[in-house]
N, CA, C and O atoms as a printed pandas DataFrame, in Angstrom:
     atom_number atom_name residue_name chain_id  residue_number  x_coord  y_coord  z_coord
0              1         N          UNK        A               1   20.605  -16.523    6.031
1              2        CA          UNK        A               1   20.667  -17.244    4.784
2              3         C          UNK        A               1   22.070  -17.123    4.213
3              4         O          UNK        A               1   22.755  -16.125    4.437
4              5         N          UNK        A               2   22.442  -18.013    3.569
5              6        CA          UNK        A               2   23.886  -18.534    3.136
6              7         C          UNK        A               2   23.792  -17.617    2.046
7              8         O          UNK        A               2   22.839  -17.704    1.273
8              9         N          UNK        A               3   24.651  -16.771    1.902
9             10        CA          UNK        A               3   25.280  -16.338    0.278
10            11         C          UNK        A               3   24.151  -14.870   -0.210
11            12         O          UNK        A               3   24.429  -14.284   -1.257
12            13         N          UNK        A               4   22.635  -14.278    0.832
13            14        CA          UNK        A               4   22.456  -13.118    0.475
14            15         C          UNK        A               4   23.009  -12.334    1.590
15            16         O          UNK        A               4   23.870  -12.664    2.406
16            17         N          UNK        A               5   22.170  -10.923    1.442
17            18        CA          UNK        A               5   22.590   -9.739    2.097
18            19         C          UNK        A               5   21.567   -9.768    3.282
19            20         O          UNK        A               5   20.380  -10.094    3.288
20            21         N          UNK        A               6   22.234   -9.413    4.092
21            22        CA          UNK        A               6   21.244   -9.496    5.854
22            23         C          UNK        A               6   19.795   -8.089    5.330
23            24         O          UNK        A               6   19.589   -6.936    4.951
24            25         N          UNK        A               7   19.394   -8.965    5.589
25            26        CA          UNK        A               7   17.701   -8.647    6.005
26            27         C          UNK        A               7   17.127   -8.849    4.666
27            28         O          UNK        A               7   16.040   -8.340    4.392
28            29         N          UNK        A               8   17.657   -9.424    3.973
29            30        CA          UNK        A               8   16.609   -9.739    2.631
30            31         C          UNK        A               8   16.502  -11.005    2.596
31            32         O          UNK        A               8   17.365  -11.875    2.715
32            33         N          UNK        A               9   14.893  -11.100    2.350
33            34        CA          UNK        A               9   14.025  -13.095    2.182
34            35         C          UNK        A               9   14.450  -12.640    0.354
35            36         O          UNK        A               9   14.690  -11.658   -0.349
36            37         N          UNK        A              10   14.345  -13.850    0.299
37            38        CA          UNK        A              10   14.120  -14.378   -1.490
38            39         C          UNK        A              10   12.657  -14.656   -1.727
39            40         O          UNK        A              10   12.141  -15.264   -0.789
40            41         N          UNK        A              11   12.010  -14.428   -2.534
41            42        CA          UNK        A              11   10.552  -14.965   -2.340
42            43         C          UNK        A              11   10.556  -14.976   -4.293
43            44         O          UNK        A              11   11.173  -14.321   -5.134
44            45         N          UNK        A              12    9.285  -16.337   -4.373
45            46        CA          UNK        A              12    8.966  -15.531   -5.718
46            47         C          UNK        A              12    9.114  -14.842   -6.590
47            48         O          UNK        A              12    9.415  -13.682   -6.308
48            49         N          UNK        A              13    9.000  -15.157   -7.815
49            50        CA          UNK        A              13    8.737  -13.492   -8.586
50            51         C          UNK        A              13    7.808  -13.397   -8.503
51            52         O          UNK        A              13    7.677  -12.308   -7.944
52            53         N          UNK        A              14    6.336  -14.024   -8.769
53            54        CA          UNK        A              14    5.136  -14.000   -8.835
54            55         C          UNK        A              14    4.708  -13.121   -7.489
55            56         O          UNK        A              14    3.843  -12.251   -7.586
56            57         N          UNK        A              15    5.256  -13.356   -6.444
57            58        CA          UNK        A              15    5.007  -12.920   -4.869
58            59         C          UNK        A              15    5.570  -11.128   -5.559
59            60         O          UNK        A              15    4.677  -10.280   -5.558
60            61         N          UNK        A              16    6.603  -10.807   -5.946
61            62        CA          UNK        A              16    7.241   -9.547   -6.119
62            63         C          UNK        A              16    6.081   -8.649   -6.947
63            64         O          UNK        A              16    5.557   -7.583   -6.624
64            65         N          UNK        A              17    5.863   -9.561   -8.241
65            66        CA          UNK        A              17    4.719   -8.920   -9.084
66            67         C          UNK        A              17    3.274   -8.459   -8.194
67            68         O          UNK        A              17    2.877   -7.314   -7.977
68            69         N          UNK        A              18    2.661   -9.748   -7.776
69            70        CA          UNK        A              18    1.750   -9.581   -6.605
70            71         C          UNK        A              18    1.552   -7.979   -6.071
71            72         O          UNK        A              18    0.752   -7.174   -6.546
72            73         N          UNK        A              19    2.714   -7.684   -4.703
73            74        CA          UNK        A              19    3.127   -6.689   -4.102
74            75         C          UNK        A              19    3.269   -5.487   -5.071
75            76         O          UNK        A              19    2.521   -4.534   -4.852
76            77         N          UNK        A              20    4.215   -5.398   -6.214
77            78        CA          UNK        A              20    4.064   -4.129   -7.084
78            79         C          UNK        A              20    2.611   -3.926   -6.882
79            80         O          UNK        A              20    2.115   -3.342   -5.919
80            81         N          UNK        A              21    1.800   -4.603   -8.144
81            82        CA          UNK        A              21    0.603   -4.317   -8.217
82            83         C          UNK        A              21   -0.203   -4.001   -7.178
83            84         O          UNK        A              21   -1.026   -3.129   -7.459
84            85         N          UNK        A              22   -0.259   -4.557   -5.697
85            86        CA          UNK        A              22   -1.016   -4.263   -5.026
86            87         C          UNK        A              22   -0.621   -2.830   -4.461
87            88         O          UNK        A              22   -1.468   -1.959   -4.262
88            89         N          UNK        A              23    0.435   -2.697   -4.273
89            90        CA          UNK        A              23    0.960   -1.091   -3.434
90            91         C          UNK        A              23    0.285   -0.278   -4.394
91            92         O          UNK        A              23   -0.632    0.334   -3.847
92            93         N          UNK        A              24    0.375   -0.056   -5.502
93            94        CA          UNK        A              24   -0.012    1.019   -6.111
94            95         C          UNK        A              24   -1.451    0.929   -6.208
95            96         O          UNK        A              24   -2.013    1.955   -6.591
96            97         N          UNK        A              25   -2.232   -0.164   -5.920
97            98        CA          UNK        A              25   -3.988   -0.228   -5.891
98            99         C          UNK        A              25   -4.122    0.034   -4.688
99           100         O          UNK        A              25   -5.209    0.611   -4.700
100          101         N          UNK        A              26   -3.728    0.019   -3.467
101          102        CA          UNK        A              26   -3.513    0.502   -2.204
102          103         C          UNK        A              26   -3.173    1.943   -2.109
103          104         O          UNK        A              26   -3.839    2.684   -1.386
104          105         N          UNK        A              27   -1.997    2.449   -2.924
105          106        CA          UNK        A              27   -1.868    4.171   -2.845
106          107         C          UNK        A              27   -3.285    4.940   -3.182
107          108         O          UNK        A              27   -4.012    5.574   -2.417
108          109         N          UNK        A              28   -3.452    4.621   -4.820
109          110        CA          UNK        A              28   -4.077    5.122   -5.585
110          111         C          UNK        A              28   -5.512    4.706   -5.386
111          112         O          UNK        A              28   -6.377    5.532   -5.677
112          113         N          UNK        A              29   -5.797    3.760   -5.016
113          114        CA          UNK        A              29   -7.680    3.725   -4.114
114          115         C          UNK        A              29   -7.594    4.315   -2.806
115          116         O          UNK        A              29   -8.679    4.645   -2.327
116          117         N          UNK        A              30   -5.986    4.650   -1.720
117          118        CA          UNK        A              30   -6.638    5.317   -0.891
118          119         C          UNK        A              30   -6.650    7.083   -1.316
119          120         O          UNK        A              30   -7.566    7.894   -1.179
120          121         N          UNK        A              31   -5.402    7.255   -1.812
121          122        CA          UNK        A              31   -5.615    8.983   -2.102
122          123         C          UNK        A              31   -7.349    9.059   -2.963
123          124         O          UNK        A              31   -8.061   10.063   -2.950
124          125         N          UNK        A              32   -7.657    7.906   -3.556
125          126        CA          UNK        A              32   -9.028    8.586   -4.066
126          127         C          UNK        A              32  -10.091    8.354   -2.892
127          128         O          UNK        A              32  -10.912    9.209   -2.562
128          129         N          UNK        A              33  -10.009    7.465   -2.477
129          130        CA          UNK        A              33  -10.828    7.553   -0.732
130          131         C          UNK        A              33  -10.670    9.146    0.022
131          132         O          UNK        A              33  -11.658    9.778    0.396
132          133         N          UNK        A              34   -9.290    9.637    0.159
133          134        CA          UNK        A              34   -9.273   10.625    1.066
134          135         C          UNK        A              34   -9.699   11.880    0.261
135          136         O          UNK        A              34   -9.848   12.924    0.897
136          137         N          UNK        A              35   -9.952   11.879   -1.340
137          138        CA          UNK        A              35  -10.458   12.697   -1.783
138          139         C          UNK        A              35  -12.070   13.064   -1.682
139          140         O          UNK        A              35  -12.637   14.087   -1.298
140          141         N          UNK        A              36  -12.566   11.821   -2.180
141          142        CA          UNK        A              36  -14.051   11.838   -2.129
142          143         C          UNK        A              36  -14.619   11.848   -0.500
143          144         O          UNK        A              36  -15.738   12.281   -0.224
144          145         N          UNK        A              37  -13.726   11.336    0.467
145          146        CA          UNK        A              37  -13.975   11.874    1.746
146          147         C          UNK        A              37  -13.908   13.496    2.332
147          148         O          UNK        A              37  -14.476   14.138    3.216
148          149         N          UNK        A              38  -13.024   13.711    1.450
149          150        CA          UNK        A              38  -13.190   15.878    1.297
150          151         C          UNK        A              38  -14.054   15.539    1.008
151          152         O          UNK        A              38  -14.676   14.967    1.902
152          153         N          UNK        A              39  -14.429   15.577    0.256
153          154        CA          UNK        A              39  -15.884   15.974   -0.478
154          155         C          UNK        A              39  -17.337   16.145    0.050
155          156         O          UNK        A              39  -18.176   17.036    0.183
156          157         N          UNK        A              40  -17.152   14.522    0.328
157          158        CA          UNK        A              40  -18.217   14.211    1.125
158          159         C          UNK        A              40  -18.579   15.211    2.434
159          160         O          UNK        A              40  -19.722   15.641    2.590
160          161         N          UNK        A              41  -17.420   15.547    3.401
161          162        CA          UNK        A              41  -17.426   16.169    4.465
162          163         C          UNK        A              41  -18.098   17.177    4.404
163          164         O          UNK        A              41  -19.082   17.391    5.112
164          165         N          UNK        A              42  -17.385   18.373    3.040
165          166        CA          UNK        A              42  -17.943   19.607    2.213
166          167         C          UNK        A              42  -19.360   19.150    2.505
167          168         O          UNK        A              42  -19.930   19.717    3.437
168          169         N          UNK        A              43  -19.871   18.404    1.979
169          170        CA          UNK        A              43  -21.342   18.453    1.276
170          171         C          UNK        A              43  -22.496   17.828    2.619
171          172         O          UNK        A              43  -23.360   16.987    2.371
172          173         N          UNK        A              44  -22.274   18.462    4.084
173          174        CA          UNK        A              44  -23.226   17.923    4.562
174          175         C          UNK        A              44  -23.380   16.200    5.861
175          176         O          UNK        A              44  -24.149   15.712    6.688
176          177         N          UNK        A              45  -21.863   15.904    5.107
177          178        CA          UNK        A              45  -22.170   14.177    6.118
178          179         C          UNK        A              45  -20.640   14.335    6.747
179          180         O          UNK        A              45  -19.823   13.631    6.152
180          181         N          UNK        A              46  -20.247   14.908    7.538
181          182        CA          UNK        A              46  -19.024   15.231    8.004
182          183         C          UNK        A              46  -18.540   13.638    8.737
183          184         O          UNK        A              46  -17.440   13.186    8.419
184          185         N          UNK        A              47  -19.059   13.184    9.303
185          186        CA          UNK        A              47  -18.661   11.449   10.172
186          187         C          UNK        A              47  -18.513   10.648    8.548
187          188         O          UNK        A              47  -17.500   10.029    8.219
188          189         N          UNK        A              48  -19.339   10.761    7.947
189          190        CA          UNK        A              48  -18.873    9.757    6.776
190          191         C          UNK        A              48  -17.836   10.030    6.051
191          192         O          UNK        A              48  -16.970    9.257    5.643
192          193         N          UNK        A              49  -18.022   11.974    5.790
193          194        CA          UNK        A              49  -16.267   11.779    4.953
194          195         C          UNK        A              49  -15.071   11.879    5.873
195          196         O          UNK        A              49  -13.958   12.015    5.365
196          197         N          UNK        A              50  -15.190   11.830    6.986
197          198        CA          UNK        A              50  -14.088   11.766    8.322
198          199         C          UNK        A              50  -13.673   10.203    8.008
199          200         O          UNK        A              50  -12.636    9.640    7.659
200          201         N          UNK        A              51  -14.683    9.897    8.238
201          202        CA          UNK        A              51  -14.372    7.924    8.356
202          203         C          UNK        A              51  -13.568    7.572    6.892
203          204         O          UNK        A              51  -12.613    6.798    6.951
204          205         N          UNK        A              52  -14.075    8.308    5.225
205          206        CA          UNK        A              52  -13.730    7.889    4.588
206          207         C          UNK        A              52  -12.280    8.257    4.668
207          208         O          UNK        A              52  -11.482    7.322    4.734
208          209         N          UNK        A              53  -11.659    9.939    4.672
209          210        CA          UNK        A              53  -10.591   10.177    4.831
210          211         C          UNK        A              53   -9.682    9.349    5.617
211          212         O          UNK        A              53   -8.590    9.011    5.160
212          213         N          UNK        A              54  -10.033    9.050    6.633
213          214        CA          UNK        A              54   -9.318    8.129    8.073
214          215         C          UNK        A              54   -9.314    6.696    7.360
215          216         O          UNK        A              54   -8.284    6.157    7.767
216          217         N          UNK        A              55   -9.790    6.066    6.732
217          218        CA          UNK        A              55   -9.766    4.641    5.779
218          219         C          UNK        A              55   -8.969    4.520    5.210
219          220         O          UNK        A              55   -8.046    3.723    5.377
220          221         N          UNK        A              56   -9.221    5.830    3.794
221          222        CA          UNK        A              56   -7.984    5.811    2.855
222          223         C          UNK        A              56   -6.671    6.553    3.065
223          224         O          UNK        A              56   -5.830    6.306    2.201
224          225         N          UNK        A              57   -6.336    7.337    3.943
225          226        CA          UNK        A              57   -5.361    7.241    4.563
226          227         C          UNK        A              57   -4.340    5.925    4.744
227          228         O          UNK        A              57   -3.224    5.693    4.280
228          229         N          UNK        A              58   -5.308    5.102    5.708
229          230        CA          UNK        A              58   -4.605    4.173    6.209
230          231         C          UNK        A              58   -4.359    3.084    4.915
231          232         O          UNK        A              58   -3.668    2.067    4.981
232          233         N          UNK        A              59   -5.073    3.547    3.783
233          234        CA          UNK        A              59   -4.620    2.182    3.144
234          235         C          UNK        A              59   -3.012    2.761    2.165
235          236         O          UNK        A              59   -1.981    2.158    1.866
236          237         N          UNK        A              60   -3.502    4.217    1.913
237          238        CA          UNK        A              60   -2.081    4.672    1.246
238          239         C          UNK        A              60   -1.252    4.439    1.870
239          240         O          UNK        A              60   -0.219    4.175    1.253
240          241         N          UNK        A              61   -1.163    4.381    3.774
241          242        CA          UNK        A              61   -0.171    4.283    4.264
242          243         C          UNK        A              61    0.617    2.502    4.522
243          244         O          UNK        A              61    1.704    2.069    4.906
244          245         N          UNK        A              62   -0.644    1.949    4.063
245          246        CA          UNK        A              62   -0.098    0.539    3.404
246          247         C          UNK        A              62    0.737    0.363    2.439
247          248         O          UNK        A              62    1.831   -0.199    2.396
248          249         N          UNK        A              63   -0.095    1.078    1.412
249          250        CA          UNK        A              63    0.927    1.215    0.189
250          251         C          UNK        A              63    2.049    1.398    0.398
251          252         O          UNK        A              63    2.760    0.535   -0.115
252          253         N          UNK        A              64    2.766    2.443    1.142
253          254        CA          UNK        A              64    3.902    2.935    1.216
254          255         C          UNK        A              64    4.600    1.651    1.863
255          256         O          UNK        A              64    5.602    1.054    1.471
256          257         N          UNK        A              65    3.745    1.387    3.018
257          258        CA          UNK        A              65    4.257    0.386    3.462
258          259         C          UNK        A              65    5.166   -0.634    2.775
259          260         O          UNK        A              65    6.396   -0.686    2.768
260          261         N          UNK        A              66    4.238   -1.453    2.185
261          262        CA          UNK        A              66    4.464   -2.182    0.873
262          263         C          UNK        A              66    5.581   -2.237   -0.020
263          264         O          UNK        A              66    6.251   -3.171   -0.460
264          265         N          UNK        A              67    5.620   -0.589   -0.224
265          266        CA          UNK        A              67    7.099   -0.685   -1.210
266          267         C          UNK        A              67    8.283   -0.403    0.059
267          268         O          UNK        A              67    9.353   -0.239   -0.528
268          269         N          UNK        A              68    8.483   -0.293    1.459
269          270        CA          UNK        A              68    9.564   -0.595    2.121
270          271         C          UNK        A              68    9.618   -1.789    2.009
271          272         O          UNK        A              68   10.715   -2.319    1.839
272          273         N          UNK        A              69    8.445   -2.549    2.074
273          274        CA          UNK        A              69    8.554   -4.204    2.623
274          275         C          UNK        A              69    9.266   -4.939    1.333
275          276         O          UNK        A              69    9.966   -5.941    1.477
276          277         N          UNK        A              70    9.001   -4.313    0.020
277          278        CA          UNK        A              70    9.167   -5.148   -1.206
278          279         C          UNK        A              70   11.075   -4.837   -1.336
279          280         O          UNK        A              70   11.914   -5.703   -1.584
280          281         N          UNK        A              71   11.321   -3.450   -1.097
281          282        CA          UNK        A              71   12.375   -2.874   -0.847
282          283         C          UNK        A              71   13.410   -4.124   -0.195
283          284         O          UNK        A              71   14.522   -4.370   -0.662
284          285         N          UNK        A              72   12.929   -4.691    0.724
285          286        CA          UNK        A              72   13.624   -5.599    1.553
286          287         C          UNK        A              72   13.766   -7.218    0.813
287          288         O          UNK        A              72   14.677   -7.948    1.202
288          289         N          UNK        A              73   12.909   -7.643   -0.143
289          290        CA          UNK        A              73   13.150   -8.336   -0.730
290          291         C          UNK        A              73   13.856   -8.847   -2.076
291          292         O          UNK        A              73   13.773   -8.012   -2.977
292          293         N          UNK        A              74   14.579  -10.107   -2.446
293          294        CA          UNK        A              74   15.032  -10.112   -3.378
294          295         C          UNK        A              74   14.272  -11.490   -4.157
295          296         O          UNK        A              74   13.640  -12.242   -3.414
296          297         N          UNK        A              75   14.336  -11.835   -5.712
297          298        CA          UNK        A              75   13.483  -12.808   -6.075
298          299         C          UNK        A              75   14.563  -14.016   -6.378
299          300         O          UNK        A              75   15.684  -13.985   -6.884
300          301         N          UNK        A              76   13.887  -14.920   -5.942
301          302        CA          UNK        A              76   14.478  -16.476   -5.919
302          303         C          UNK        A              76   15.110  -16.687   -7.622
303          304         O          UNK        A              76   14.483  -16.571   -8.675
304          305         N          UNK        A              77   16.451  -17.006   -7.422
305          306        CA          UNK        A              77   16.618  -17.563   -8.492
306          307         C          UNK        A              77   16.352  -18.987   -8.953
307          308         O          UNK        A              77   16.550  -19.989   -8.267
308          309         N          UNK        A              78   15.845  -18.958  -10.285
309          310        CA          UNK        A              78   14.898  -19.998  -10.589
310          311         C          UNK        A              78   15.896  -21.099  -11.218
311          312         O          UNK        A              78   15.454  -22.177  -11.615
């Protein structure tokens, strides 16, 4: 692209807002997934809070994801 910095898209702001909001509903629903999956494990159903831990894991590790990916973007001037 003419005139930005190599490896950054322009997208949206609406697209930027989007992504904020979602990374942090992605962190913060999975650390509470991998919590109540302790829990669960504690109390008797060890495959269910395994599975839950192993879920929300992967979604915090979206999250994180998320803010490299947003990291890489800049917003369209309007």
């Amino acid at each position: 692209m003419a005139g930005s910095e190599a490896g950054m898209k322009a997208v949206s702001p609406k697209t930027i807002v989007w992504i904020e909001r979602f990374v942090w509903i992605l962190i913060y629903g999975g650390l509470l997934t991998v919590i109540v999956g302790l829990f669960i494990t504690r109390q008797d159903a060890p495959v269910l809070g395994s599975v839950l831990m192993v879920k929300g894991g992967i979604a915090a590790g979206a999250g994180v994801f998320l803010i490299w990916l947003r990291s890489r973007l800049k917003p369209k001037d309007s």
